[in-house]
C-alpha positions in Angstrom: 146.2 132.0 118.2 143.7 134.3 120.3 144.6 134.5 124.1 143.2 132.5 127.3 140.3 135.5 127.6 138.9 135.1 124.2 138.9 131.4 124.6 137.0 131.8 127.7 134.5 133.7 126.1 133.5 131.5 123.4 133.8 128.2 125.1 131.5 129.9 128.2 128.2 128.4 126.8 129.5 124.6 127.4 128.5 122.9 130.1 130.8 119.8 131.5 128.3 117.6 133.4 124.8 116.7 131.1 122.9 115.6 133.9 123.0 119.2 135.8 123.3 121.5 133.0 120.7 124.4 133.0 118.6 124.9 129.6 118.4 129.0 129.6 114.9 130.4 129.0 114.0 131.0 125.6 114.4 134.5 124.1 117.3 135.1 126.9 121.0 136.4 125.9 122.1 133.4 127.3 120.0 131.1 125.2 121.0 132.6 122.1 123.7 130.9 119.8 127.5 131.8 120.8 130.1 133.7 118.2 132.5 131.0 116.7 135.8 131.4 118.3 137.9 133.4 116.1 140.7 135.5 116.0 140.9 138.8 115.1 141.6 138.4 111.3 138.6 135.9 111.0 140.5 132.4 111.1 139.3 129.8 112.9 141.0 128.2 116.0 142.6 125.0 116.3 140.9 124.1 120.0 142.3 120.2 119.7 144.4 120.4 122.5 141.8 122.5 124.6 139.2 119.4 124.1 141.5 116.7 124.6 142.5 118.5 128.0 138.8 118.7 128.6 137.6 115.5 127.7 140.4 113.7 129.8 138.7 115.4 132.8 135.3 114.1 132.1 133.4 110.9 134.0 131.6 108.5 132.5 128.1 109.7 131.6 129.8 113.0 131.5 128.8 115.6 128.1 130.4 118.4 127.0 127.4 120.5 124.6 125.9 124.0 124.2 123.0 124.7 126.5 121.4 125.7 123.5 121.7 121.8 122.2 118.8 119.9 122.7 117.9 115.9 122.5 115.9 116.9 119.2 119.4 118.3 118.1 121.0 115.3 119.0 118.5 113.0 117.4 119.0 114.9 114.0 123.0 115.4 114.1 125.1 112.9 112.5 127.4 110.1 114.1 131.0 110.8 114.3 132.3 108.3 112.4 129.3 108.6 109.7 131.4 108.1 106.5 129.1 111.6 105.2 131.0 113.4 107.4 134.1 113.3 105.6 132.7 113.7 102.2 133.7 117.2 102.1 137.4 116.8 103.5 139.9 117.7 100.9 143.1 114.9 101.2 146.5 116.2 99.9 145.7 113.5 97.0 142.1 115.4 96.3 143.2 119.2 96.2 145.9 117.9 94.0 143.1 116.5 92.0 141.0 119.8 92.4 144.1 122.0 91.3 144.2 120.4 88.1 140.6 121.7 87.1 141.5 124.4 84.1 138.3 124.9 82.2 140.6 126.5 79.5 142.7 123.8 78.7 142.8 122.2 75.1 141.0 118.8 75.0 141.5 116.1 72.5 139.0 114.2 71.2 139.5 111.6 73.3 140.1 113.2 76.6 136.4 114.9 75.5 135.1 110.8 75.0 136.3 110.1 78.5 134.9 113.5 80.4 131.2 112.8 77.8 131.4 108.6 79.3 132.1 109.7 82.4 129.3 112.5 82.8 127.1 109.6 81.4 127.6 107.0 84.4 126.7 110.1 86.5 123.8 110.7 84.7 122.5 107.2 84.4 123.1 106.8 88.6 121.4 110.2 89.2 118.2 108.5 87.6 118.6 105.7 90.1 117.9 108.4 92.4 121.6 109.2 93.4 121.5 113.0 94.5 123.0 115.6 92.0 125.9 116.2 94.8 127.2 112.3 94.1 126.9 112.6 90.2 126.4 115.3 87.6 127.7 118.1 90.0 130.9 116.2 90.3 131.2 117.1 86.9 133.1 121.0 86.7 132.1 121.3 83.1 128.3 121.1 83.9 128.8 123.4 86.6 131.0 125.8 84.8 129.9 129.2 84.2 129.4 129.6 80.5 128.4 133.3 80.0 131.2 134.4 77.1 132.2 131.1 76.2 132.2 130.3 72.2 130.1 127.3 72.4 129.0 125.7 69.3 131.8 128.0 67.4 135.0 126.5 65.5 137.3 128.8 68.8 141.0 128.5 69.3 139.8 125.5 71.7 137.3 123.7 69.5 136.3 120.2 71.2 135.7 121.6 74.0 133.4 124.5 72.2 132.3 122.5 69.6 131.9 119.2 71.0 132.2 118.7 74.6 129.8 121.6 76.1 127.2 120.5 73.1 127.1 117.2 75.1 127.4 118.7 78.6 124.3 121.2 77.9 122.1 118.5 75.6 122.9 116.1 79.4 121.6 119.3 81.4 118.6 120.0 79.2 117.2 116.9 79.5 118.2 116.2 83.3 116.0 119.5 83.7 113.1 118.1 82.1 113.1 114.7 83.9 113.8 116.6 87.2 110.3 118.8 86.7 108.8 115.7 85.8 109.3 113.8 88.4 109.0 116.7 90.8 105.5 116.6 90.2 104.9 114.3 92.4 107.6 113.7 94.3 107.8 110.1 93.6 111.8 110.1 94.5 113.5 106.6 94.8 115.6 107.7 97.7 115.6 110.4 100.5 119.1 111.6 98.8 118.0 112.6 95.8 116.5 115.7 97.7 118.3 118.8 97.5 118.1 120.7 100.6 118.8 124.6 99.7 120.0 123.7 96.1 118.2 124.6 93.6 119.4 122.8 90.3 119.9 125.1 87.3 120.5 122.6 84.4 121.0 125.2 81.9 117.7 127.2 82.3 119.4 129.9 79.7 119.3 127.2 77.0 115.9 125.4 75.3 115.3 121.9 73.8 115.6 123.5 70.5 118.9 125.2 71.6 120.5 121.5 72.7 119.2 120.4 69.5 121.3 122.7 67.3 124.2 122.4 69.1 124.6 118.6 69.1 123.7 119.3 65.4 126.7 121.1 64.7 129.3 118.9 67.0 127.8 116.0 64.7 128.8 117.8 61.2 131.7 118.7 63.3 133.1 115.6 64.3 132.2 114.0 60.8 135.0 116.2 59.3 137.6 114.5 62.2 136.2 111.1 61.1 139.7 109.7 61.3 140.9 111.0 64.3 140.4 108.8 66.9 137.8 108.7 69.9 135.1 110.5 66.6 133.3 107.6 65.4 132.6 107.0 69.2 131.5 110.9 70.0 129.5 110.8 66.9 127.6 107.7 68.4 127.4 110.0 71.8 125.8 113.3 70.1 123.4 111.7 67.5 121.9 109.4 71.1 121.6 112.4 73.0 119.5 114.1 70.4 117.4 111.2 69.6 117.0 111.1 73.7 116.1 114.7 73.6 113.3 114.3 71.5 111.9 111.6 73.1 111.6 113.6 76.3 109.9 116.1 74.3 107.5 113.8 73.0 107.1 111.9 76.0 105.3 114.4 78.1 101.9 113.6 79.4 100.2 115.9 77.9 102.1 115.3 74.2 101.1 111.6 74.9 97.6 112.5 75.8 97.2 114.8 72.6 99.0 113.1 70.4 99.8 109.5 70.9 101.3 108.8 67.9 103.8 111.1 68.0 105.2 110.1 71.3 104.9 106.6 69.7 107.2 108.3 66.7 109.6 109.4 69.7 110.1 105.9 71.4 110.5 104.2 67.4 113.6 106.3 67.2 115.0 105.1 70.6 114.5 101.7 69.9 116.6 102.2 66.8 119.4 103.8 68.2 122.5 101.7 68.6 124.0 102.5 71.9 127.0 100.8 73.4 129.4 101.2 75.4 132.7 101.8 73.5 136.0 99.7 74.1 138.1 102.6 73.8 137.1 105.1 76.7 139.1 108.0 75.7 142.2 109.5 77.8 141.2 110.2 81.5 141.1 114.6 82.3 142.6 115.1 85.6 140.6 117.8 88.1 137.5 117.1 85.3 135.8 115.8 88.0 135.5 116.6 92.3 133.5 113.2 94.0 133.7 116.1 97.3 132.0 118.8 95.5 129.5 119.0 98.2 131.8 121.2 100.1 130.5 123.9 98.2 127.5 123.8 98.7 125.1 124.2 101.4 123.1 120.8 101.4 120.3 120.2 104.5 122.9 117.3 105.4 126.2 115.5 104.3 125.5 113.4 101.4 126.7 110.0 101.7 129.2 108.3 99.5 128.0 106.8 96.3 129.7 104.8 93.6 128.5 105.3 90.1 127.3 102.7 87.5 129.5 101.0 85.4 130.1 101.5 82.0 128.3 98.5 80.2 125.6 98.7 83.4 124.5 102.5 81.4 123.6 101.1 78.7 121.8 98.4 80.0 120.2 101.1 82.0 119.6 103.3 79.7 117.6 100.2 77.4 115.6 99.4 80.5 114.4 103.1 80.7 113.3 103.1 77.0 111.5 99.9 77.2 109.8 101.7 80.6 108.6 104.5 79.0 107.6 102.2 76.0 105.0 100.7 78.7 104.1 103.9 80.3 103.3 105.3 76.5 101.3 102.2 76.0 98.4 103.6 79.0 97.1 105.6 76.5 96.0 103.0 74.5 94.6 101.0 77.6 90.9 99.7 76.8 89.8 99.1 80.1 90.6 99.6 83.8 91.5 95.9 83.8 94.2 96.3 81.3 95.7 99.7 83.4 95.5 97.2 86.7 97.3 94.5 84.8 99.9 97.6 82.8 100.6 99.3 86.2 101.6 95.9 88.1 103.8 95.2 85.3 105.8 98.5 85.6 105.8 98.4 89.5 107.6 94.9 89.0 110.0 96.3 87.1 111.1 99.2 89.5 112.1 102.0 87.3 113.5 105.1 87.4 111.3 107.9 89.5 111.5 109.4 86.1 109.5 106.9 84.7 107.0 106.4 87.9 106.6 110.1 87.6 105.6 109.9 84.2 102.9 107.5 85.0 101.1 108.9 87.4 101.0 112.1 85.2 99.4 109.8 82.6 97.1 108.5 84.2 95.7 111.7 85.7 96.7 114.7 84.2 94.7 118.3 84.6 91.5 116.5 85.6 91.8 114.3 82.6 92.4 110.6 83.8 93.0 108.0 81.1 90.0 106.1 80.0 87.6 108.5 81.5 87.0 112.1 81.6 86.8 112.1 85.1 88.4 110.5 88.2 84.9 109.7 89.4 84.3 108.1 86.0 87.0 106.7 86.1 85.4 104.7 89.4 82.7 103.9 88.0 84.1 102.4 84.9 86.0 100.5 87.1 82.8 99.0 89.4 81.0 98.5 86.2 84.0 96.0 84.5 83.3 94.0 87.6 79.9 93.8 88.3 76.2 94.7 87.6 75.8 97.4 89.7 72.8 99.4 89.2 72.7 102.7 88.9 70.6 103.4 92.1 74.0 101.5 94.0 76.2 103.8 92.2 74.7 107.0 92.6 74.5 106.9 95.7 78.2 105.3 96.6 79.7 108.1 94.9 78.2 111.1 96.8 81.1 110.0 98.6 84.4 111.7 97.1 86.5 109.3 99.4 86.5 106.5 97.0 87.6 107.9 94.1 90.3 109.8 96.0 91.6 106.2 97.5 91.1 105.0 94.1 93.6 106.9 92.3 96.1 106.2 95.4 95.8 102.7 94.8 97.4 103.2 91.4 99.8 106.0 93.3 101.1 103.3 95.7 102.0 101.3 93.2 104.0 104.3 91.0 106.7 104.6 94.1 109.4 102.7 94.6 108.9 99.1 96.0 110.0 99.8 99.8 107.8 103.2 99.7 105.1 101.1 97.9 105.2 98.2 100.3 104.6 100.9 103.7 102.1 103.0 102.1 100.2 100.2 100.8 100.0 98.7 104.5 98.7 102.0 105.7 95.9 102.7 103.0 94.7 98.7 104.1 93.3 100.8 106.6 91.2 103.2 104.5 89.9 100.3 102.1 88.5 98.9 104.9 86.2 101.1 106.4 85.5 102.1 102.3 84.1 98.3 103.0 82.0 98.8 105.5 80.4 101.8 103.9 79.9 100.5 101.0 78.0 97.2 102.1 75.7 99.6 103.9 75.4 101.8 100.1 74.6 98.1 98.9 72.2 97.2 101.4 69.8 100.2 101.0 70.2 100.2 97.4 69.3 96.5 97.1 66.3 97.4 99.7 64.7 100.0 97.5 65.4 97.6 94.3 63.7 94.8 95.6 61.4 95.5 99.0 60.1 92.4 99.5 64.0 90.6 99.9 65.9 90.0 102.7 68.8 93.0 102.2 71.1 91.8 104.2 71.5 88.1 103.2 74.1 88.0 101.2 72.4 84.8 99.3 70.3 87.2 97.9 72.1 90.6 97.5 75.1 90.6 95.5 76.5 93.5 97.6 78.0 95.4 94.2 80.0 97.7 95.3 81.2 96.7 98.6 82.8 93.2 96.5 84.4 95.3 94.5 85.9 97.4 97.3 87.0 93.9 98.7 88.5 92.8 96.0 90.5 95.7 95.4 91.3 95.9 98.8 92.5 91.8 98.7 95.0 92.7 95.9 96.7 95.6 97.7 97.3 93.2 101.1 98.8 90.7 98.8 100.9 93.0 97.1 102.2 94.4 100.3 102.4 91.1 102.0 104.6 89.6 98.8 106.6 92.7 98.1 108.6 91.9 101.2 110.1 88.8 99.7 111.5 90.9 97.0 113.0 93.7 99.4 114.5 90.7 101.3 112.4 92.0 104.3 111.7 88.2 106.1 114.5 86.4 107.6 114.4 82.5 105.6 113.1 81.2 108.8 109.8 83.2 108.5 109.0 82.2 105.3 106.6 79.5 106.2 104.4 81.6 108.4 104.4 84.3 105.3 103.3 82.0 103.0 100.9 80.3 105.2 99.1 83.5 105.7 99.3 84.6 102.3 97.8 81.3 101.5 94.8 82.0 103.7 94.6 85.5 101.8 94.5 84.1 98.6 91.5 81.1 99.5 90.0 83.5 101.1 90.0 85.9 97.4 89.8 83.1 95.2 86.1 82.2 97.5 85.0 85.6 97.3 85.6 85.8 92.9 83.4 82.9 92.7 80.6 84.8 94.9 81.5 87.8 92.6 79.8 85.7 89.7 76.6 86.3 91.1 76.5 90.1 90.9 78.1 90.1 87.6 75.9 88.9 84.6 77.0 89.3 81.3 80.2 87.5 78.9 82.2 91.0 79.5 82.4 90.3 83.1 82.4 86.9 83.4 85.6 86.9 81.4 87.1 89.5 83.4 86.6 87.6 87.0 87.7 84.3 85.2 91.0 85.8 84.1 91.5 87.2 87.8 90.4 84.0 88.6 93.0 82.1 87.0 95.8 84.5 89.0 94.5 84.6 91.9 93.7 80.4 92.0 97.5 80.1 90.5 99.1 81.8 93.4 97.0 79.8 96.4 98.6 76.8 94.6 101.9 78.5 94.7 101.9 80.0 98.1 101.1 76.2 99.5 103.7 75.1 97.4 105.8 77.5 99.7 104.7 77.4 102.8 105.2 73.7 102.8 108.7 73.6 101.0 110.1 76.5 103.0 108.4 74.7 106.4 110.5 71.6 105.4 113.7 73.3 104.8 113.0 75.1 108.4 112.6 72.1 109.7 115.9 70.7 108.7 117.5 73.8 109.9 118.4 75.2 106.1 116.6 78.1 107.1 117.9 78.9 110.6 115.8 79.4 113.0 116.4 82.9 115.5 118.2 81.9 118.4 118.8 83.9 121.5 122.8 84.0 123.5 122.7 82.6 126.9 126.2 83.8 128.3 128.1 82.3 130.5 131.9 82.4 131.8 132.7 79.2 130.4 131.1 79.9 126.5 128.1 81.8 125.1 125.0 79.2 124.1 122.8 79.5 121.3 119.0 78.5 122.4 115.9 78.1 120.4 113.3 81.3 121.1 110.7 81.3 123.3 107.2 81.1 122.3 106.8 84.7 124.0 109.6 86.1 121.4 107.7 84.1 118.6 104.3 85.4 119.5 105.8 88.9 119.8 107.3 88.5 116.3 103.8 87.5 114.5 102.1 90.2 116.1 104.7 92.6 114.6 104.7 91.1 111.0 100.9 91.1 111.0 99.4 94.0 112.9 98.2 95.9 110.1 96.5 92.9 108.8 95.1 92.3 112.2 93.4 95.4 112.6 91.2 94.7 109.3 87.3 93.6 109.7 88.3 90.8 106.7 89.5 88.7 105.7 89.8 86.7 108.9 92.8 87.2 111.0 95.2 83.8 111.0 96.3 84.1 115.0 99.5 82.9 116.2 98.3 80.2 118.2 95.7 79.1 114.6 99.6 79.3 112.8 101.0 76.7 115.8 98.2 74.6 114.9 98.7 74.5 111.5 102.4 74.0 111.8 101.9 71.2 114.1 99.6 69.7 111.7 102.6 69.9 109.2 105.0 68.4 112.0 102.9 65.1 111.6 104.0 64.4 108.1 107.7 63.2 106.9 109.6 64.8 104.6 109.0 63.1 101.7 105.6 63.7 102.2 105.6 66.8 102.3 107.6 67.6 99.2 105.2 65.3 97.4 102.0 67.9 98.6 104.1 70.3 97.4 104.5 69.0 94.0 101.1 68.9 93.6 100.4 72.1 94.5 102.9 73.2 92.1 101.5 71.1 89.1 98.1 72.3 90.5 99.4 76.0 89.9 101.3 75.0 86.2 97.9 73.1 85.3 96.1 77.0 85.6 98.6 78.9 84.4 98.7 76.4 81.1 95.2 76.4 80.5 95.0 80.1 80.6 95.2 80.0 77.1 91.3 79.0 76.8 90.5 82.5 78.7 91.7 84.4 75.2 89.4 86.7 73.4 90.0 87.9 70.7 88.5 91.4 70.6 90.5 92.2 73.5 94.1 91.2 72.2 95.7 93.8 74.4 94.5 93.1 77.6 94.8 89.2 77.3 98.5 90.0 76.2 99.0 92.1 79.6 97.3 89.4 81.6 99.4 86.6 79.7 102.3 88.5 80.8 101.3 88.1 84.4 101.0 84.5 84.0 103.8 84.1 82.1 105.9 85.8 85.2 103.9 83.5 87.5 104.3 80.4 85.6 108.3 81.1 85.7 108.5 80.5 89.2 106.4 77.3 89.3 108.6 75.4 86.4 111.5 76.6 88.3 110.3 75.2 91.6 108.7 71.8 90.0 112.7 71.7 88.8 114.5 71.7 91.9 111.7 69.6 94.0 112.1 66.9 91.0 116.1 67.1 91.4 115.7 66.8 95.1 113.0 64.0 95.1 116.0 62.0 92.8 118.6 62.9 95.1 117.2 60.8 97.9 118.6 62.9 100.2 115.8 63.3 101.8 115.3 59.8 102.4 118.4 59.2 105.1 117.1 57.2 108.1 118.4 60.0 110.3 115.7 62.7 108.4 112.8 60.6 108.5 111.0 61.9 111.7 108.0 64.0 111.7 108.7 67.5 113.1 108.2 67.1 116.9 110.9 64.5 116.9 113.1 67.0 114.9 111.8 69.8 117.3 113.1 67.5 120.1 116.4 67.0 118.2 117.3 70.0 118.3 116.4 71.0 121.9 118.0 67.9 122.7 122.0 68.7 121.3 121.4 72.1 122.0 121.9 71.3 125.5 124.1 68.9 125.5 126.5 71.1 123.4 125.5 74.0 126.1 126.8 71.4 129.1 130.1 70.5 127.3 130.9 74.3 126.5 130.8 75.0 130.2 132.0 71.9 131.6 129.2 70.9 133.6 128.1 67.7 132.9 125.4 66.2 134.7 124.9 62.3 135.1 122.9 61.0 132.4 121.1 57.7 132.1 122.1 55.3 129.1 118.8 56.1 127.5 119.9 60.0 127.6 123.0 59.2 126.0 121.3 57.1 123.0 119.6 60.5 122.7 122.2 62.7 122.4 124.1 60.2 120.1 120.5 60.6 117.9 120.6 63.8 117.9 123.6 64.8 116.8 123.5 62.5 114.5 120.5 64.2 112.6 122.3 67.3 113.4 125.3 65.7 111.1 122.8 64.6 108.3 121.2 67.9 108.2 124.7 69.9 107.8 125.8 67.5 105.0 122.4 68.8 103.5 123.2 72.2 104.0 126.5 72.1 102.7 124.8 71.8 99.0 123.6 75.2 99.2 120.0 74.3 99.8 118.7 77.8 99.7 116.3 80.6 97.8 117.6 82.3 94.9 116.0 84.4 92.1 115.2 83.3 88.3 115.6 85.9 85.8 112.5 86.7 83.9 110.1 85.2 87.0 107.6 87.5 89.2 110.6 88.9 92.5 107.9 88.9 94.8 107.7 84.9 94.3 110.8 82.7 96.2 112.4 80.3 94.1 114.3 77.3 95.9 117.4 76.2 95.3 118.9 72.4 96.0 122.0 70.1 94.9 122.3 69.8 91.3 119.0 72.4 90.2 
């Protein structure tokens, strides 16, 4: 323990009062960091009992810091009791389990089935974009030094040699080829998966070719221990990991690119490979594996705690990655930018891997090669052309500006990152499109000028404004997509639904009017078959988003979806009050101020959304649902007939499309369901719910005070008619719970579009 000096010394850049502490002037002695206290043989000291005595001492408001601590410091540093701190602490129970770690020791074949099942839930998180701290570095074999082991030789400890590191190198080798790929881009899931000051090695001393061999040998190896148990499992282990292997090899963008039929060959082996996840998980390895291996090594910040995926959740997984990069492999074959549209909304549903999302963007533009195209810019153009008749005096001189096709390819970037990231950048680029808008109806008005000189340029009866619609359009499908995609993320509180869906349903009328200008500009069968098929999605989804404004405005109006409340406290209770119309109007102008900002389409106001949800407030319940039936039977009538839109020389891209209805027409069935069952129930129909919504409105303010005066004991005098409307009230406040209490709510349905709510009611 050093003496009261030394202790002096290294404590004499603290300060004990924030609020009068001098920051030293940069470049000074006394700004610069302070020695850690230590004694003379380099241990640390225990100062516990020096800062408890110290922090009994301090007022409130008081701080104890280094003058060299800043608020930027503090802004970055970590909360005390932020679980990450601890990740590094060795327990007694976790150096027990760290002591055990013997990379020596003999392994059985099934205590090398439990370490190879184990590294694989590791693995499979790490792709959900877990960092390498949380998975496969808990793992000591795949961290182990192997300079002057035997591996892949029959040694005096074979399964580890002969079977075990084949499977913990073939892991590595691939892990290092999906971590370059996706690296590319840095199209991470998470902000964890980033390494700091680690730089992963993944066995950079041994090849694809290398891996190969070695599993190779462990499978002729393990064929001669057939009996023996945990083999038949292993062997099931090594022969996936090579067939994995070389489908990473294949699966490159610029093997798909070169050869597509190969990396076709690669996914065909996948899909045949039987993968489960065995009933017999081997014999557990103590000290195998260290969940606080972070402590050794110096990440940019403490890594918070992550639990890996379950066994049978791998494989399911590891299937969902294979039919991923089955869809990414199919961009190659695209035939037109319509089908890579329609291909790259699929995959974004889907959320995969940043593996996978990597992989797509280096598809699709690759060393100047961009699919379909042999140039980004052609790529553009391509892309105007599908749409309308632009001529080529329009497009000539639109593209002198590089600023399209640069905003182009983003728009297909957004939708390669994960759906939170995806949802913010698309909101910011609405920005961009926009004034790409506005330049482009002025490209379209001098071109259409020096096309026809006698016309009136700028009437849009006469000019079909090419480009510019195009730039619209495109622009109208990222604002939905953003404007959906918080559904999905959970991002809206239930009460907000209705003022969502009412302005996504203005969005979507406001699209749907603009396709059918669209067929102005855009003679020819090609086209015309093109906007129809946008047509039919984009017509389907007005229906659907009236469908949900008004079912998800009913069940706000009966209080399923609670409305925000603010606490009035008081001695006797604390009150729950309906929001003010300032807190509303606040609210709307957060949700929407991107939106807002744009020239088009017109902005709904808040005071245009009272209006319209007054208007609602007129009808009764039952009426309502009954609109919204036929909104949804609208929607089911589009999506059924979409069958007549088929052509037949374009089989692929009707099949994407299809798929998009398909998803669509999933959440309208389900929907039409539960409104049928809730129509039968009657419940609706109870004398107490059959008021428009101003008399709910008044309902609720109504026996929300009363309840507010009999929490605090302050009842004033009340007239008889005041009474009769508190007894009213609370008795639609009764019919409404016994509503609630069936679970009236929004759930998902498996195999329908996430960014779509379905609702749930009593008995659907």
């Amino acid at each position: 323990m050093a003496d009261s000096e030394q202790l002096s010394s290294g404590l004499s850049g603290l300060s004990l009062d924030a609020n009068t502490a001098e920051v030293p002037e940069a470049g000074s002695a006394e700004g610069q960091l302070p020695e850690p206290i230590v004694t003379s043989d380099g241990e640390w000291i225990d100062i516990t009992t020096l800062v408890d005595r110290a922090a009994s001492e301090l007022a409130s408001g008081a701080l104890i810091k280094q003058t060299h601590f800043t608020l930027f410091d503090a802004m970055m540093s970590v909360e005390v009791m932020d679980p990450r701190l601890d990740m590094g602490i060795l327990t007694a129970d976790d150096a027990l389990e760290v002591s055990q770690w013997d990379i020596d020791r003999q392994l059985t074949l099934r205590e090398a089935l439990w370490v190879a099942l184990q590294l694989l839930r590791c693995e499979m998180t790490w792709h959900g974009s877990a960092s390498l701290l949380q998975t496969l570095y808990t793992c000591n074999y795949f961290t182990a030094n192997v300079d002057g082991l035997p591996i892949g030789q029959d040694s005096s400890n074979a399964v580890r040699d002969m079977v075990l590191f084949p499977i913990v190198i073939a892991t590595g080798v691939g892990c290092r080829y999906v971590w370059s790929e996706f690296s590319r881009y840095n199209l991470f899931g998470e902000e964890d998966v980033q390494m700091g000051t680690i730089e992963p090695q993944f066995f950079a001393d041994f090849s694809q070719r290398d891996a190969d061999i070695l599993l190779y040998e462990a499978h002729m190896y393990l064929e001669f221990r057939m009996n023996e148990p945990g083999a038949r499992e292993l062997i099931e282990i090594v022969d996936s990991r090579r067939h994995w292997l070389r489908a990473l090899g294949l699966l490159s963008a610029e093997r798909m690119i070169e050869d597509a039929s190969a990396a076709a060959d690669g996914l065909a082996e996948l899909r045949q490979m039987h993968v489960a996840w065995p009933d017999d998980e081997g014999t557990p390895v103590r000290g195998v594996f260290d969940p606080k291996c972070m402590r050794r090594y110096a990440a940019a910040a403490p890594i918070k705690p992550r639990e890996l995926i379950e066994g049978p959740a791998c494989v399911q997984e590891f299937e969902r990655m294979a039919k991923d990069l089955e869809l990414v492999e199919s961009l190659v074959r695209v035939e037109s930018v319509e089908h890579l549209v329609y291909m790259f909304q699929k995959i974004h549903i889907r959320a995969p891997s940043p593996f996978v999302r990597s992989l797509l963007m280096t598809t699709l533009a690759n060393n100047e090669h961009v699919v379909l195209a042999e140039s980004p810019e052609a790529l553009v153009r391509r892309a105007v052309l599908e749409m309308v008749a632009a001529p080529p005096r329009a497009l000539a001189g639109w593209f002198a500006n590089g600023d399209i096709i640069r905003v182009f390819l983003d728009w297909f970037r957004t939708l390669a990152q994960n759906p939170p990231r995806a949802r913010r950048v698309a909101y910011k680029c609405l920005g961009t499109w926009d004034a790409l808008q506005g330049e482009a109806e002025q490209a379209d008005i001098d071109a259409f000028g020096a096309e026809h000189p006698g016309r009136d340029a700028a009437d849009p009866a006469q000019n079909p404004f090419w480009v510019s619609s195009w730039v619209y359009h495109m622009k109208l499908m990222l604002l939905e997509g953003a404007l959906l995609g918080g559904v999905r993320l959970h991002v809206y509180a239930a009460y907000e639904l209705p003022i969502i869906f009412g302005y996504a349903t203005q969005v979507f009328e406001a699209h749907a009017a603009h396709l059918d200008r669209m067929h102005m500009g855009a003679p020819g069968a090609a086209r015309t078959q093109r906007l129809q098929r946008v047509g039919v999605l984009v017509r389907a989804q007005r229906e659907m988003a009236v469908a949900t404004w008004l079912i998800s405005h009913m069940f706000e109006r009966l209080l399923v979806f609670r409305a925000p409340w603010h606490s009035k406290h008081s001695d006797a209770a604390t009150v729950l009050r309906l929001e003010s119309t300032s807190a509303q109007r606040a609210r709307y102008a957060l949700r929407f101020r991107h939106v807002s900002m744009l020239g088009s389409p017109t902005h709904l106001s808040f005071d245009g959304w009272c209006a319209s949800a007054e208007h609602l407030d007129e009808c009764l319940l039952p009426e309502l649902l009954g609109h919204a039936q036929n909104a949804l039977s609208a929607a089911r009538t589009i999506l059924g007939d979409a069958k007549d839109h088929r052509d037949s020389g374009n089989a692929s891209v009707v099949d994407a499309w299809a798929d998009a209805c398909r998803l669509l027409y999933a959440v309208v069935v389900a929907n039409l369901v539960a409104m049928a069952r809730l129509q039968q129930s009657g419940v609706l129909r109870a004398k107490e719910l059959m008021v428009s919504g101003a008399a709910a409105l008044e309902y609720r303010q109504c026996f929300l005070q009363a309840d507010a005066d009999d929490a605090a004991n302050d009842r004033p005098a009340r007239s008889k008619k005041q009474r009769k409307d508190i007894e009213r009230a609370r008795k639609w406040r009764d019919a409404v719970e016994a509503l609630a209490r069936d679970k009236l709510n929004v759930t998902c349905v498996q195999g329908a579009h996430p960014d779509w709510p379905v609702f749930s009611v009593p008995g659907a």
